[in-house]
TORVEXMAR-491496 format. One record per residue (C-alpha): residue number from 0; z, x, y; residue in one letter. Coordinates in pm, 1 decimal. Example, Ala and Ser with C-alpha at 12.3 -4.5 7.8 and 13.67 -1.06 7.14 Angstrom:
<pts>
+-----+----------+----------+----------+------+
! seq !       up !     east !    north ! type !
+-----+----------+----------+----------+------+
!   0 !    780.0 !   1230.0 !   -450.0 !    A !
!   1 !    714.0 !   1367.0 !   -106.0 !    S !
+-----+----------+----------+----------+------+
</pts>
This chain:
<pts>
+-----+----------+----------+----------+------+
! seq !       up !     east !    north ! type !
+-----+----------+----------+----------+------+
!   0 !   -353.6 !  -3596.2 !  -2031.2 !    X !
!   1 !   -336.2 !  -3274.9 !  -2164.1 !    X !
!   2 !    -69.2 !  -3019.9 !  -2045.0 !    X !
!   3 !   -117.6 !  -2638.8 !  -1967.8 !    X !
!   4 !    124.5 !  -2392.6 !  -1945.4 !    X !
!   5 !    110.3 !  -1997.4 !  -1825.9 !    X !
!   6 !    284.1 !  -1724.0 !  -1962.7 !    X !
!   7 !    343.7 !  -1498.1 !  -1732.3 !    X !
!   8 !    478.2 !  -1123.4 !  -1767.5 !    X !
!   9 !    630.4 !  -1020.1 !  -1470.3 !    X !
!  10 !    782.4 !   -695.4 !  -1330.5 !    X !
!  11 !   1144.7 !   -757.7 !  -1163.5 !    X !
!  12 !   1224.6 !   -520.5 !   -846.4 !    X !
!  13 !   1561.9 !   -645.6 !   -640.0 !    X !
!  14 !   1524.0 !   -413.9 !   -365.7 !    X !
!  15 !   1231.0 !   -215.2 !   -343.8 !    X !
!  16 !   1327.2 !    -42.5 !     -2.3 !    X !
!  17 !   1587.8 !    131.9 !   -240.1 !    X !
!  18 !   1436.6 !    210.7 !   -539.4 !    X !
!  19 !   1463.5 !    620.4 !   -631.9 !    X !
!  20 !   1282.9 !    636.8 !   -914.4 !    X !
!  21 !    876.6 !    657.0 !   -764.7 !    X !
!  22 !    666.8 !    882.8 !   -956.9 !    X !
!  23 !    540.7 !   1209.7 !   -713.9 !    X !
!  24 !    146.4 !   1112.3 !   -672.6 !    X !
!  25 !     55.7 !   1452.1 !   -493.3 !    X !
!  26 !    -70.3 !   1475.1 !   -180.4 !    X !
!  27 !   -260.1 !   1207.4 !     -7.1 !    X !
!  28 !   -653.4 !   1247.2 !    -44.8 !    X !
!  29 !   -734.0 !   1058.4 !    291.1 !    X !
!  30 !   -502.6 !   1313.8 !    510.3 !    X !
!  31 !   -680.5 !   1436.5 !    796.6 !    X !
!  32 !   -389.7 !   1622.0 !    898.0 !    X !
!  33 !   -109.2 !   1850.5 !    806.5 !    X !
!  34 !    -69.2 !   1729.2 !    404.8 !    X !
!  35 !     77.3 !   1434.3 !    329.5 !    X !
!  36 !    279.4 !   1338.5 !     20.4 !    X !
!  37 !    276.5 !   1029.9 !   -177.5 !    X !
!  38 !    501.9 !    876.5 !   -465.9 !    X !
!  39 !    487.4 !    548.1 !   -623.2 !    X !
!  40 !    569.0 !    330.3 !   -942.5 !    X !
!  41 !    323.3 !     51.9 !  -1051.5 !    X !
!  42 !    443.4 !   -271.9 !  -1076.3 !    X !
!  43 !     69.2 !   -401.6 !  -1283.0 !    X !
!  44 !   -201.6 !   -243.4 !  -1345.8 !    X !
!  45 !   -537.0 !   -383.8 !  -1474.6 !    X !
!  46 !   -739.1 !    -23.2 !  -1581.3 !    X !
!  47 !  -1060.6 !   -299.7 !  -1650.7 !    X !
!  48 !  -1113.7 !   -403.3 !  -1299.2 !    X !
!  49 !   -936.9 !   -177.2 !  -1069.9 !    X !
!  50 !   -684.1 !   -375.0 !   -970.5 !    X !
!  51 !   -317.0 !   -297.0 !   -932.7 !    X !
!  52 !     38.8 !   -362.8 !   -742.6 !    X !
!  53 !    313.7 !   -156.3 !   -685.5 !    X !
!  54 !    541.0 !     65.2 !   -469.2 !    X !
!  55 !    361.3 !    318.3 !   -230.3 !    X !
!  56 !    550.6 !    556.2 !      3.9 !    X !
!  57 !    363.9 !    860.4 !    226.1 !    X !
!  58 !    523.1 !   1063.2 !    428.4 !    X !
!  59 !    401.7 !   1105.4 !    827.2 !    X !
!  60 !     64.8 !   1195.7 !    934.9 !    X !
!  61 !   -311.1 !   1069.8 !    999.9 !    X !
!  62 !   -499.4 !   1011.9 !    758.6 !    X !
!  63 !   -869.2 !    829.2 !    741.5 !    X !
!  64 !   -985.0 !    480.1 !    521.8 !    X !
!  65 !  -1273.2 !    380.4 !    403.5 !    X !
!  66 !  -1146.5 !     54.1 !    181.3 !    X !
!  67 !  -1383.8 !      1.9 !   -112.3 !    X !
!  68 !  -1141.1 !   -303.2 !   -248.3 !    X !
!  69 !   -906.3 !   -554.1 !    -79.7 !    X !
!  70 !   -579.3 !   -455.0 !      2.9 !    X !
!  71 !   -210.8 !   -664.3 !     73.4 !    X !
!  72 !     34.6 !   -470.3 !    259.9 !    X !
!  73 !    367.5 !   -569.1 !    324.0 !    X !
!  74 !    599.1 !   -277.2 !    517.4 !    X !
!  75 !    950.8 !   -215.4 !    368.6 !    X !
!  76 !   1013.8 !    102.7 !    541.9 !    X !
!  77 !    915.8 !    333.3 !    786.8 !    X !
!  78 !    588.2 !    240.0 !   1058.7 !    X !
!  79 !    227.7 !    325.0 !   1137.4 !    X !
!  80 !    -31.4 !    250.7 !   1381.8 !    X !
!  81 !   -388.9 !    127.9 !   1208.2 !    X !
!  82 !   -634.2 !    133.6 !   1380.8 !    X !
!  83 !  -1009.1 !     -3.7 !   1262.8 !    X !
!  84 !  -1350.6 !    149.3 !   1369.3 !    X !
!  85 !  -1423.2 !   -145.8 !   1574.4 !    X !
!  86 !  -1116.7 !   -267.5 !   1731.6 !    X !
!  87 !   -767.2 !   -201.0 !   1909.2 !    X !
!  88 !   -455.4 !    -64.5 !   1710.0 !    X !
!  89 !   -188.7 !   -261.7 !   1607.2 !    X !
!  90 !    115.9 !    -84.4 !   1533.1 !    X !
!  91 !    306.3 !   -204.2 !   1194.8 !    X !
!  92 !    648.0 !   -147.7 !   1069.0 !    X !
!  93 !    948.6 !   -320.5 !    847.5 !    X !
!  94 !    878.1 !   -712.0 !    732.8 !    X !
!  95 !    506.5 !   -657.1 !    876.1 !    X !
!  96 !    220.0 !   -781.1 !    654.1 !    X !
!  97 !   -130.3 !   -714.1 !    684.2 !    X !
!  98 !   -411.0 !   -805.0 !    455.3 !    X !
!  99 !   -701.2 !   -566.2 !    485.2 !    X !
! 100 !  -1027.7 !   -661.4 !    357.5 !    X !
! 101 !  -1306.8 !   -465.9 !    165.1 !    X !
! 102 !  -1516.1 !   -268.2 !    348.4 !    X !
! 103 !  -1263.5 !   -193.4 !    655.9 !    X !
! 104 !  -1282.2 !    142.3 !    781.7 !    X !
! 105 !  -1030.9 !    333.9 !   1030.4 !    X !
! 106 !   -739.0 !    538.6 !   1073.5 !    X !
! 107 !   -339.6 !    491.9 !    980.4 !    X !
! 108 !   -109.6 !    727.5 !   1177.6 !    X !
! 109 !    162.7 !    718.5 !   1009.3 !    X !
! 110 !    456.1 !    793.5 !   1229.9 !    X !
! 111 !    757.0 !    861.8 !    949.0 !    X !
! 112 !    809.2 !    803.8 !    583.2 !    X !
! 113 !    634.5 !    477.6 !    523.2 !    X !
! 114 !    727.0 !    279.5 !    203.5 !    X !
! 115 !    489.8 !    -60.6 !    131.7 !    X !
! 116 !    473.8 !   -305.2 !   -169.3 !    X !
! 117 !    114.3 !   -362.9 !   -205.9 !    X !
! 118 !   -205.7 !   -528.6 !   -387.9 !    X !
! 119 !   -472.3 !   -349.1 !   -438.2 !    X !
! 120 !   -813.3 !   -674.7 !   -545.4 !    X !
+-----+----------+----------+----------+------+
</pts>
């Protein structure tokens, strides 16, 4: 039997509701509102295929999706109500995880400062 092992590199945060140092993104494209501002910090990043993880934090406002990859959510801060083209909405906040799949389309109303960890596939 032959044995296998991984290396695996592997970005470390403790406490990502409380990390200060996000990178200012600009405004958020999808706004369809009063301007909303983003910053983040990447936690991987794979330029080849598009995918990605990391820290993501918008401030309030409505903004429209049209999801062209998959997307894991999980809420550290803050809340919002999504709500998809075909079906009710389903308000999210702190410890909330969502998985959204390719091709979704709706809204997110974000209601304050929102702060997620999320993967981006």
């Amino acid at each position: 039997m032959t044995q296998q092992t991984a290396s695996i590199s592997a970005a470390l945060i403790r406490d990502a509701e409380n990390v200060t140092e996000l990178d200012d993104w600009g405004t958020c494209p999808e706004a369809t509102g009063q301007q909303m501002n983003t910053r983040g910090m990447y936690l991987w990043k794979d330029d080849g295929n598009g995918a990605e993880s990391g820290i993501w934090e918008c401030t309030a406002g409505p903004s429209r999706w049209v999801l062209e990859t998959n997307e894991f959510v999980h809420v550290l801060s803050g809340s919002m109500t999504i709500t998809p083209d075909d079906g009710e909405p389903e308000l999210v906040g702190p410890g909330t995880t969502v998985f959204i799949p390719r091709g979704w389309s709706g809204n997110w109303e974000i209601h304050e400062t929102l702060r997620k960890l999320y993967v981006i596939f």
